[in-house]
N, C-alpha and C positions, 0 to 999 in steps of 0.2 A: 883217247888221244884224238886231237885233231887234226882231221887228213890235208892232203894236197889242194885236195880240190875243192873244202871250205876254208882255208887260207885264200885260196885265189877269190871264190866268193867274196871275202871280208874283204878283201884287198880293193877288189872290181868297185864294190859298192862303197866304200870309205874315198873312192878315186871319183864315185859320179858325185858324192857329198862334196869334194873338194870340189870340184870342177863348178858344182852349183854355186859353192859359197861364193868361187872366183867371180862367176859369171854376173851375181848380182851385187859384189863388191863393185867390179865396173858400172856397172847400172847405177847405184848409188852415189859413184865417182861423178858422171856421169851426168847424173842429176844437181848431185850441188853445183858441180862449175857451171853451171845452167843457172840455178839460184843466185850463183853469186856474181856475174854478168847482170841477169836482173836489176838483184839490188843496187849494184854499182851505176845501171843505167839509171833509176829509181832512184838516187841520191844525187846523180848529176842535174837530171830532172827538181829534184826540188831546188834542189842551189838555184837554178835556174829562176823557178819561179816564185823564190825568197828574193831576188834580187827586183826580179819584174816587181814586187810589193812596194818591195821599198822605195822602187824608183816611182812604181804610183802614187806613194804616202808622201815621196816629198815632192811632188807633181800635186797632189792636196792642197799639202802644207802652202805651198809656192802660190796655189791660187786662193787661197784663206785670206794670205798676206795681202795678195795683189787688191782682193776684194774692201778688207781691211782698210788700205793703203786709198783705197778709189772713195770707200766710205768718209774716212779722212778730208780726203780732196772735196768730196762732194758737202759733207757739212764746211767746210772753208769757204767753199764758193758762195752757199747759199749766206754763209757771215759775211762777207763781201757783199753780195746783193744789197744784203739787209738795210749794213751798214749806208752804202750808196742811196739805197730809197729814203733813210734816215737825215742823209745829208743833205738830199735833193728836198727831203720836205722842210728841215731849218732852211732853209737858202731861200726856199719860198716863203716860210715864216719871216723871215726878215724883211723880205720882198713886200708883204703885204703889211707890214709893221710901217715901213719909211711911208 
């Protein structure tokens, strides 16, 4: 039969198992709400700088266009030139015809 006083044993020592398990339940608690702040800061952070992206890519885009848009311009000009030295040399071609 089992006495008093390994009852009390069993009891003492099932009570420091408990007390352990408590102690690194909180620990483990503990820990995640720690991860999960983290990651939450870690996700605000990327939104973040998904958005910086996107604002650089159409900051890009925007000066592609512009570049584009000036290339455009700049062959037009130089058609206009062209045209002009074209016109300035008939005007002289006739000039020298009369």
């Amino acid at each position: 039969m089992v006495t008093t006083q390994e009852i009390k044993i069993s009891f003492s020592s099932m009570e420091e198992k408990i007390q352990k398990l408590i102690h690194l339940h909180e620990e483990a608690r503990k820990a995640n709400l720690k991860l999960m702040n983290e990651k939450r800061q870690m996700t605000i952070e990327l939104g973040e700088e998904r958005e910086k992206v996107k604002r650089m890519e159409e900051g890009y885009k925007n000066l592609k266009e512009m570049e584009k848009n000036s290339s455009v311009h700049s062959i037009s000009n130089m058609k206009r030139k062209i045209n002009d030295i074209i016109l300035e040399i008939d005007r002289n071609m006739v000039l020298i015809e009369k």
